[in-house]
DRENLUMTOR-722595 format. One record per residue (C-alpha): x, y, z; residue number from 1. Coordinates in nm, 3 decimals, decimal comma. Layout:
<rs>
X; Y; Z; NUM
...
</rs>
This chain:
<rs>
12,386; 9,349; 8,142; 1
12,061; 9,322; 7,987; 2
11,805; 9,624; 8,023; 3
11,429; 9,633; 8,056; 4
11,298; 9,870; 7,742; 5
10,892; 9,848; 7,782; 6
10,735; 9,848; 7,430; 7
10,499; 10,081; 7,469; 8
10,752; 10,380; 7,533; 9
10,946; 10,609; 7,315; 10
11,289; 10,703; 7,341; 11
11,570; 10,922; 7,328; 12
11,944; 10,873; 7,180; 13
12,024; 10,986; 7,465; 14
11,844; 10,748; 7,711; 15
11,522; 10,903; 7,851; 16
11,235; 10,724; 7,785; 17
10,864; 10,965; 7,744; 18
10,498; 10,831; 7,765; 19
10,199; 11,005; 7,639; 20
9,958; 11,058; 7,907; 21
9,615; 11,244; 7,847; 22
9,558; 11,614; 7,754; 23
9,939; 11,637; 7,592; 24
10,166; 11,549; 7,899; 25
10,427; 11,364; 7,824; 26
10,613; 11,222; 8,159; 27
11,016; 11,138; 8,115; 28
11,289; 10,984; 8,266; 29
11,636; 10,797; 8,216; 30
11,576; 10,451; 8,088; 31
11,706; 10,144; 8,243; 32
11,997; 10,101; 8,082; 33
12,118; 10,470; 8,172; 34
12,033; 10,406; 8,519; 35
12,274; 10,060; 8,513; 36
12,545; 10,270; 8,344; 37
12,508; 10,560; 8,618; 38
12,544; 10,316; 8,916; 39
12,354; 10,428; 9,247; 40
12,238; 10,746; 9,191; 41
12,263; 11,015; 9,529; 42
12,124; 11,341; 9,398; 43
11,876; 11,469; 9,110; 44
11,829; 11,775; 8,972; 45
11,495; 11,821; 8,885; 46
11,374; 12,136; 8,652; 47
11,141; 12,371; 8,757; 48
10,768; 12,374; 8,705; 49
10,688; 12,618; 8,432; 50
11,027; 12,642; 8,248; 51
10,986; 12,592; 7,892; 52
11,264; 12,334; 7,714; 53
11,374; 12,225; 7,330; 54
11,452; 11,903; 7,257; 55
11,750; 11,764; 7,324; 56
11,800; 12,054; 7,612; 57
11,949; 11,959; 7,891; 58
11,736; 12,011; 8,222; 59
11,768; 11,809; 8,473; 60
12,079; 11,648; 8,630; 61
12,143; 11,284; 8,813; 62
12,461; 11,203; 9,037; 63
12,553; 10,894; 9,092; 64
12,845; 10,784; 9,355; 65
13,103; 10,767; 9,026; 66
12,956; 11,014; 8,814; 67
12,715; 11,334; 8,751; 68
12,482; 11,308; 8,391; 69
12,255; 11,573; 8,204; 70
11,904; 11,438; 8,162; 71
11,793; 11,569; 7,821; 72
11,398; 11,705; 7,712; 73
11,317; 11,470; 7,464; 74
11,055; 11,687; 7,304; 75
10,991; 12,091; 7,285; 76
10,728; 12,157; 7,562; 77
10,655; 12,352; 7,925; 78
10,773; 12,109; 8,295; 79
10,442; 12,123; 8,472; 80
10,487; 11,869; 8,708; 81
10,798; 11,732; 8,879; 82
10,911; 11,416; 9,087; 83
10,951; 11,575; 9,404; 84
11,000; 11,224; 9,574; 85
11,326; 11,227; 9,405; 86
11,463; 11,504; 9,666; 87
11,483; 11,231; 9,916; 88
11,503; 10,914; 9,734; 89
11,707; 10,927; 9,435; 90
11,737; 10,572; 9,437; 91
11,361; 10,578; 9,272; 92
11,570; 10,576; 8,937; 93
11,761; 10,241; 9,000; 94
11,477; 10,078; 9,178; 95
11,197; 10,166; 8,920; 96
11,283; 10,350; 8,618; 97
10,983; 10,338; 8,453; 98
10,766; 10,415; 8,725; 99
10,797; 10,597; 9,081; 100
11,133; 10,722; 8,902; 101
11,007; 10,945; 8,634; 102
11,163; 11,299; 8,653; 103
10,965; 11,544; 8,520; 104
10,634; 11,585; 8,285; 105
10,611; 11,808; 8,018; 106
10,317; 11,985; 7,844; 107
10,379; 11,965; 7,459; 108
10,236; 11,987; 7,129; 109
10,498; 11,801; 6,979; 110
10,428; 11,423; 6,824; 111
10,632; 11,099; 7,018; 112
10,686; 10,954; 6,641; 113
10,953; 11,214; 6,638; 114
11,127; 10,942; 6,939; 115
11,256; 10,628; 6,892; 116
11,050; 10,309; 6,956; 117
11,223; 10,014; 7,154; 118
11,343; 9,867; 6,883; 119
11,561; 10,162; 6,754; 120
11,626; 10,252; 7,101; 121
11,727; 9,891; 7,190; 122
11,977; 9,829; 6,907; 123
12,172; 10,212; 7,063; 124
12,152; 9,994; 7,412; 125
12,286; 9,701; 7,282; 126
12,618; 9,934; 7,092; 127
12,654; 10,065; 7,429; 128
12,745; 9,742; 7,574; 129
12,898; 9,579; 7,332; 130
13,141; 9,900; 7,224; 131
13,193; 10,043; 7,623; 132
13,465; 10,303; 7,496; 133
13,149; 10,479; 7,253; 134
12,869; 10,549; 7,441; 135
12,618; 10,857; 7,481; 136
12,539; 11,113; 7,706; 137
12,414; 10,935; 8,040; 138
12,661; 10,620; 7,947; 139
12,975; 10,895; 7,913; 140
12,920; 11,132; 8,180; 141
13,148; 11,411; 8,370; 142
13,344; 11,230; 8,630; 143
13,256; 11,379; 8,982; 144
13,560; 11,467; 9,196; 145
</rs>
């Protein structure tokens, strides 16, 4: 399994990716490599608009048919927008991760450099697959029954 990780993104340990759009919004999701390790995902969780998150909080929620998985903020900051499409089509996430599937977008004063860039991020991808039994949040989620 070989994942797409665009260049031009920062990311997470714990596989969401965040890109700096204009006036401090930063807009987040799972990469693609969480959304292979999830499988076909049925439901999201999405946060609501105006809640105010910390790093490494979880606030968001995908299902998949084997498995449920917190979606982490990557950075300290207010959700001002949300992917509503996801409601209906949580299969956004597997079919574009990077695009129509984003999740939420946060307002934030706080700097990407504090991410990972694909390089660091892609070496934590590459563990993943080659050590299945270690893995992080998305890649070892609850079970769902």
């Amino acid at each position: 399994m070989s994942s797409i990780i665009l260049p031009e993104l920062r990311y997470a340990e714990s596989h969401e990716w965040a890109r700096a759009e204009d006036g401090g919004i930063v807009t987040v999701g799972i990469t693609d490599h969480a959304q292979h390790l999830l499988g076909d995902l049925v439901f999201v969780e999405i946060p609501e608009v105006g809640r105010v998150v910390t790093a490494a909080e979880s606030c968001a929620v995908v299902e998949s048919v084997k498995a449920a998985s917190d979606v982490y903020s990557p950075l300290d900051g207010v959700v001002v927008e949300v992917n509503e499409a996801l409601a209906d089509s949580p299969e956004l996430i597997n079919q574009d991760p990077y695009g129509e599937g984003w999740i939420f977008r946060l307002k934030t004063n706080a700097s990407l450099d504090e991410l990972l860039d694909a390089a660091a991020y892609q070496a934590i991808a590459l563990a993943d697959e080659e050590d299945e039994d270690v893995e992080g949040s998305l890649s070892n989620p609850k079970l769902v029954d």
